[in-house]
C-alpha positions as CSV (number, residue, x, y, z in Angstrom):
1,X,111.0,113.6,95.7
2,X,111.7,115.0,91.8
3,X,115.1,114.8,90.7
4,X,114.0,117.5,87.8
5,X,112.4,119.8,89.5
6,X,114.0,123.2,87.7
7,X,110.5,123.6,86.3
8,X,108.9,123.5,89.3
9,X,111.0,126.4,91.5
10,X,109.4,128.9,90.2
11,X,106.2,128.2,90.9
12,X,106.7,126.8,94.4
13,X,104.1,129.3,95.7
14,X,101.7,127.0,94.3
15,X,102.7,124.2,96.3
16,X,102.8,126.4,99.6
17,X,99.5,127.3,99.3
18,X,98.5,123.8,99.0
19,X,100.2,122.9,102.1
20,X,102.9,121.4,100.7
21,X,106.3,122.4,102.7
22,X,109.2,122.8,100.0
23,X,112.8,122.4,100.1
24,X,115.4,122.5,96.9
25,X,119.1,121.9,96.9
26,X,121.4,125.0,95.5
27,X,120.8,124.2,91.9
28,X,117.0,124.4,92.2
29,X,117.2,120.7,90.7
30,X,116.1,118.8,92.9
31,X,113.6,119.0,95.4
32,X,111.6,116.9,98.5
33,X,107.5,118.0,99.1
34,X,105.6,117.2,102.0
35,X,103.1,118.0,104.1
36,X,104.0,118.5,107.6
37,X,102.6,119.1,110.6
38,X,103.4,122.2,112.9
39,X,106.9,122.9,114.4
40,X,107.6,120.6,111.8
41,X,110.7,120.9,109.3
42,X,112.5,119.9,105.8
43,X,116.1,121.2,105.2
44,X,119.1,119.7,103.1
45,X,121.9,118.3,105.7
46,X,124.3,116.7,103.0
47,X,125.2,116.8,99.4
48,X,125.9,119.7,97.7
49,X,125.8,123.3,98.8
50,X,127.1,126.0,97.3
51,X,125.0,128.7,95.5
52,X,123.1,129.2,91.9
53,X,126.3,131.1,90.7
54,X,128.1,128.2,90.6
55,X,128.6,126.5,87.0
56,X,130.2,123.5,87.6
57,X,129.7,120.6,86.1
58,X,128.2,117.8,88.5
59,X,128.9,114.1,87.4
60,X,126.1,113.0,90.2
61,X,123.8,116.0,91.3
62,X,122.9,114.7,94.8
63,X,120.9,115.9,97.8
64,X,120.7,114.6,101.1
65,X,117.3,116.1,103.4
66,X,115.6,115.7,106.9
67,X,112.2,115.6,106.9
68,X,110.6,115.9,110.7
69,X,106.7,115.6,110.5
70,X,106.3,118.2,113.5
71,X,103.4,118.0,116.1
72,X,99.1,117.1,115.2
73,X,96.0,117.0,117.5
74,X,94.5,113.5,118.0
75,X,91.0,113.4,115.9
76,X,89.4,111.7,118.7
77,X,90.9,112.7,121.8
78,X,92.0,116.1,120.7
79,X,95.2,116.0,122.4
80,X,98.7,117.1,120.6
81,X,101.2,114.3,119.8
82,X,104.1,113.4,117.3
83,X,103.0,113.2,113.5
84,X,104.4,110.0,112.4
85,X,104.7,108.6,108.6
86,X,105.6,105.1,108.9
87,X,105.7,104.9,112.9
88,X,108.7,107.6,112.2
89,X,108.9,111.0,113.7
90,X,111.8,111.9,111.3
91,X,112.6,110.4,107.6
92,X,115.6,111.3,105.7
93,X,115.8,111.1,101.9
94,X,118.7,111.2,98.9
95,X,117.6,112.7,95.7
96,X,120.3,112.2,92.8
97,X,120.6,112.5,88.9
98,X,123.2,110.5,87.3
99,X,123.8,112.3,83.7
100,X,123.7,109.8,80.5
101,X,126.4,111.4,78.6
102,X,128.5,111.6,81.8
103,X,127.5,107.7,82.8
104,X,128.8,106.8,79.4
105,X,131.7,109.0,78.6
106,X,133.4,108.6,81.8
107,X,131.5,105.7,83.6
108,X,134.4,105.5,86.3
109,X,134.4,108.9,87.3
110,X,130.1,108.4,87.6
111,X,130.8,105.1,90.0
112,X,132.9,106.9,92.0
113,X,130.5,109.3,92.9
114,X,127.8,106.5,93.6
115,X,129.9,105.1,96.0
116,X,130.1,108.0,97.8
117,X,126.6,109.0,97.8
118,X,125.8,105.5,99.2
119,X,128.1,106.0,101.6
120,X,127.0,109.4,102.8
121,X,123.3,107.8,103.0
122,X,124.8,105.1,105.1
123,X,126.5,107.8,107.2
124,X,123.1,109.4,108.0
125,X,121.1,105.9,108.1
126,X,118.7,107.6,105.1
127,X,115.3,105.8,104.7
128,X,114.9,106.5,101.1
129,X,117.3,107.1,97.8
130,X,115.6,107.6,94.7
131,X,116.4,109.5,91.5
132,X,117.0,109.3,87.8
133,X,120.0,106.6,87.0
134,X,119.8,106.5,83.4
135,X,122.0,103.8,82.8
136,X,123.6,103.4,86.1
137,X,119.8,101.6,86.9
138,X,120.2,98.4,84.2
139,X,123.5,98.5,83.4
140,X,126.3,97.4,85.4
141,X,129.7,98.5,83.7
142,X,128.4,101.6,81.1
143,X,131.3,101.6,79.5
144,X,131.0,98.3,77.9
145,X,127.6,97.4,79.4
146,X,126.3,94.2,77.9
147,X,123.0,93.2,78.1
148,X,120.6,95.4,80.0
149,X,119.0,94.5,83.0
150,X,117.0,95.5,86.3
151,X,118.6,92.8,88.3
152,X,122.0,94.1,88.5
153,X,122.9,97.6,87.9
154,X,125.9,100.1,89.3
155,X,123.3,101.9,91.6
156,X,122.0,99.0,92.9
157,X,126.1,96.9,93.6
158,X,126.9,100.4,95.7
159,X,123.9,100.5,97.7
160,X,123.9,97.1,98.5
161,X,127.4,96.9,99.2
162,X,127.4,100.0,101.3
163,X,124.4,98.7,103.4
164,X,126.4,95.4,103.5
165,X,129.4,97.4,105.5
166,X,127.1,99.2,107.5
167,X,125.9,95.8,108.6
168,X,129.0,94.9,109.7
169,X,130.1,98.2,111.3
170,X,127.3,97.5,113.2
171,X,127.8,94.1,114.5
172,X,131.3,94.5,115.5
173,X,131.2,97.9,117.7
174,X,127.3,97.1,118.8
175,X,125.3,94.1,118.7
176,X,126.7,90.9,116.9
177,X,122.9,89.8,116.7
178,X,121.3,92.6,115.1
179,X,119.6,91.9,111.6
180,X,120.8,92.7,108.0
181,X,120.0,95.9,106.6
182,X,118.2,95.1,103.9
183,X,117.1,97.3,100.5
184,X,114.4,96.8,98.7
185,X,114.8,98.4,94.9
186,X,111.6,99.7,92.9
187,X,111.9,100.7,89.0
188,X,109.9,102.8,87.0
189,X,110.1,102.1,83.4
190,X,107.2,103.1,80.6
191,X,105.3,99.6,79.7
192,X,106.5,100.3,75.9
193,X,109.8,99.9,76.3
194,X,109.3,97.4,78.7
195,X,107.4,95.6,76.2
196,X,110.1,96.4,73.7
197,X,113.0,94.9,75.2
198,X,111.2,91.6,76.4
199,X,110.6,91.2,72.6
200,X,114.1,91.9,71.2
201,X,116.2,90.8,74.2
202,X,114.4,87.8,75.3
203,X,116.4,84.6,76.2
204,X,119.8,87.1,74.7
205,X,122.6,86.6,77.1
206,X,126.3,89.0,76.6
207,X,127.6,86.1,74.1
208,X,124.8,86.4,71.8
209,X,124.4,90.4,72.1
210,X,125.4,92.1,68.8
211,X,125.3,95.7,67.8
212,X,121.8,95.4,65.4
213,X,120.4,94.5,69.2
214,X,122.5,97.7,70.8
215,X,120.7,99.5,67.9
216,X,117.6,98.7,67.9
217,X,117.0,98.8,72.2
218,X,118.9,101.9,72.1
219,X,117.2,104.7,74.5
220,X,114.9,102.2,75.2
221,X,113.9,101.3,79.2
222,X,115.4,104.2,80.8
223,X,113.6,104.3,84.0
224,X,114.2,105.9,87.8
225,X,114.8,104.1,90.6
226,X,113.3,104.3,94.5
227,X,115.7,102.2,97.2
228,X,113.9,101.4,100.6
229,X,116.7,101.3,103.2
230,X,115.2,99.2,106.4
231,X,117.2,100.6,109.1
232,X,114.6,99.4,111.9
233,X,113.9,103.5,113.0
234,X,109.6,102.4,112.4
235,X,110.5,99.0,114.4
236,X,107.9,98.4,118.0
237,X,110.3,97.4,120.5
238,X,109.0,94.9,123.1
239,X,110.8,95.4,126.6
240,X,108.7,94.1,129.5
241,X,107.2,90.7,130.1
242,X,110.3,89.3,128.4
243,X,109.7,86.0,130.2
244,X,106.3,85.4,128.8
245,X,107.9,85.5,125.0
246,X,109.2,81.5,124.5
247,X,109.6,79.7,120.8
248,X,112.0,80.3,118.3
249,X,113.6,83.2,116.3
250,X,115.3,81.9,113.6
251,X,112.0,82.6,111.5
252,X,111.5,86.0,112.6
253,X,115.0,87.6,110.6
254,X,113.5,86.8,107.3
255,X,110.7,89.2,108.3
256,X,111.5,92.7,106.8
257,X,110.5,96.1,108.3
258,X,108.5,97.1,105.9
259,X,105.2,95.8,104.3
260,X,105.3,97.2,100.2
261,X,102.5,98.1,98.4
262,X,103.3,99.6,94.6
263,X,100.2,101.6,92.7
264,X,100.8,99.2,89.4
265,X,98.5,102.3,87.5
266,X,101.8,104.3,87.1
267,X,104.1,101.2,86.5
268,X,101.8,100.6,83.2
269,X,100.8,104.0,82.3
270,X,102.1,105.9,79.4
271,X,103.1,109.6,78.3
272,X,99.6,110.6,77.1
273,X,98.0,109.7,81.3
274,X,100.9,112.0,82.3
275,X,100.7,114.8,79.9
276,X,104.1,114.2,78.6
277,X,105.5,114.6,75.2
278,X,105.4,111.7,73.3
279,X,109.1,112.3,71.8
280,X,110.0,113.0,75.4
281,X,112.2,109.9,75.9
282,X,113.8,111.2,78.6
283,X,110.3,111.3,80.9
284,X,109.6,108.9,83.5
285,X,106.2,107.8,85.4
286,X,106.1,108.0,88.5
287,X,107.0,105.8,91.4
288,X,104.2,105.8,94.3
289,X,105.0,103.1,97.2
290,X,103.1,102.2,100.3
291,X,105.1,101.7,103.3
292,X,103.3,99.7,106.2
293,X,105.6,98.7,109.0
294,X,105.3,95.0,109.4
295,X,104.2,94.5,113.2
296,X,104.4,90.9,114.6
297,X,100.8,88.9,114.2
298,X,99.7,87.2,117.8
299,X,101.2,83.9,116.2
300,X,104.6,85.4,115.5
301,X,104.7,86.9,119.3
302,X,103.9,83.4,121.2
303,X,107.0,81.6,118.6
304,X,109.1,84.9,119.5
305,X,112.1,84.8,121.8
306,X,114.4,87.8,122.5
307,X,117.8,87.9,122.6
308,X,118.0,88.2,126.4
309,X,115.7,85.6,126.8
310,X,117.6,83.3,124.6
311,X,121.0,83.9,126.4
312,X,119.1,83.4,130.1
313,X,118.0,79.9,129.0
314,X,121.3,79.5,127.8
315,X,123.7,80.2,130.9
316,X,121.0,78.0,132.8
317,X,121.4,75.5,130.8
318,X,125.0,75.6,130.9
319,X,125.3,75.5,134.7
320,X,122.7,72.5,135.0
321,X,125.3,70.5,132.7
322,X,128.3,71.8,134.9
323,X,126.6,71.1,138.1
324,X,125.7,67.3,136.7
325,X,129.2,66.8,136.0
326,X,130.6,68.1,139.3
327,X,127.8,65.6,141.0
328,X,129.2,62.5,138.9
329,X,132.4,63.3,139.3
330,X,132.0,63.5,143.4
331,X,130.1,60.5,143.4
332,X,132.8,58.3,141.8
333,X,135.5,59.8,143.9
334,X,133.4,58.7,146.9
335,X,132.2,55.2,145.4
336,X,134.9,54.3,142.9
337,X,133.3,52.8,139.2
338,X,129.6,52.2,139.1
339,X,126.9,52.3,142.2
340,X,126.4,54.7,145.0
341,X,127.6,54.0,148.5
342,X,125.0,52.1,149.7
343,X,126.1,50.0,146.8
344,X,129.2,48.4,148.6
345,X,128.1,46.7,151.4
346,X,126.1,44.2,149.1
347,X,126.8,42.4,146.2
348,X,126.8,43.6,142.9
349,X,123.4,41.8,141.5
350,X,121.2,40.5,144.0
351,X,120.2,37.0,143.2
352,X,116.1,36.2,143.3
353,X,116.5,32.5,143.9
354,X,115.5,31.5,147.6
């Protein structure tokens, strides 16, 4: 995924000959690489799509592509079966480029746009966003920004707050059960500047921010952003034997999809491991991330209970208590307050003196 890739269209023969399956959006700016297997596929579904001729300017450049691994031959058995990154058949990415003189000069225009991109990758359930933010990555109002930081930025409130509706979309029209979708956010940012603003901004909240500070961090920590969007699509889904599964569930939502693994080398590496300009402040590292999915360990499947389970134990339950009642309440109507029937024909306590 390079959301710069104008340098790399032309030679994009390079790449096929490598193996490497390439697809770029109408601009030639932004592009998705993979290696796929056969009868496999990328091509851009949303975002967009007009041709090079057009000049217009773009606030947000984004893209929206399907990537479908294709078919492989098992090493061992030798027979053909689905290629699968991430037990997934089919991924779908968004590449974007927010400009910084757009993100600053007309910052509500820019946020307008965001929200529709995440909205479009809530539309098509896409596994992956990632691009250059600029400052639409650490600040959360650009127009009159504050203090930096990675916590809180304008990418990350419409992503999350996209994801949040989808959420709820799904719960009311098809399971009220079904877990969060959650979105995990990885930065890229060059270890100088890193180092840079954790000496100049540390402890600095918006009251104490002056302008010397704006100065002196000033086109420093511009970094790109990668968003994991946990949709469930690589989740293992257990339907027979449902009655052997007993314990509780409660534990098993804080448990995400995915099992992260970052490559720390690129997080601390610098322009000259890269072959980057040094006065190129505009270049970024890149971001490599391991995706595991995160299957259930034996522990977590004896303490796991499905849904269905839950609800059968449930209604039993429920119609134990309603027959006990309807057996109480019969057995007073029969014998009035306290004792059975046999009850009656002798006296209340029976006395154990002779």
């Amino acid at each position: 995924m390079n959301c710069e890739a104008s340098s790399i269209y032309p030679h994009r023969a390079c790449l096929e000959e490598a193996q490497m399956q390439t697809c770029f959006n109408d601009y030639h700016d932004l592009m998705v690489a993979a290696r796929i297997g056969k009868d496999g596929y990328i091509r851009q579904i949303a975002g967009y799509c007009t041709d090079e001729n057009d000049t217009r300017v773009r606030q947000v450049p984004l893209a929206i592509f399907e990537v479908s691994w294709g078919k492989t031959k098992h090493r061992e058995t030798g027979e053909v079966e689905d290629l699968t990154r991430a037990r997934m058949t089919m991924t779908r990415v968004c590449v974007y480029h927010v400009g910084q003189k757009h993100a600053s000069e007309s910052p509500g225009i820019v946020g307008e746009c965001i929200a529709i991109m995440a909205f479009e990758c809530a539309r098509y359930q896409v596994d992956a966003i990632a691009g250059d933010g600029n400052k639409a990555c650490y600040y959360t109002t650009p127009e009159s920004p504050g203090v930096p930081t990675y916590q809180h930025s304008l990418l990350q409130f419409w992503i999350n707050r996209m994801m949040g509706v989808a959420t709820q979309a799904m719960r009311k029209n098809f399971d009220q059960t079904c877990p969060p979708i959650r979105v995990n956010h990885f930065i890229s940012c060059s270890y100088r500047d890193l180092d840079c603003l954790a000496t100049h901004l540390d402890g600095i909240t918006t009251a104490t921010y002056t302008g010397e500070l704006m100065k002196k961090t000033a086109e420093r920590g511009d970094c790109c952003m990668l968003s994991i969007v946990e949709w469930g699509h690589s989740r293992l889904v257990n339907e027979e034997y449902l009655e052997l599964f007993d314990g509780d569930e409660d534990h098993m939502n804080y448990v995400g999809e995915f099992y992260f693994k970052v490559n720390e080398t690129c997080l601390h590496g610098d322009h000259n491991i890269f072959m980057v300009a040094p006065n190129d402040r505009d270049a970024h590292n890149p971001i490599l991330v391991h995706l595991n999915p995160s299957d259930m360990t034996l522990g977590e499947r004896h303490h796991y209970r499905p849904r269905q389970v839950r609800m059968s134990k449930h209604d039993k339950r429920r119609e134990r208590q309603k027959a006990n009642k309807r057996k109480a309440y019969e057995d007073q109507r029969n014998t009035g307050w306290g004792g059975s029937s046999s009850s009656m024909s002798r006296t209340w306590r029976q006395s154990y003196w002779r």
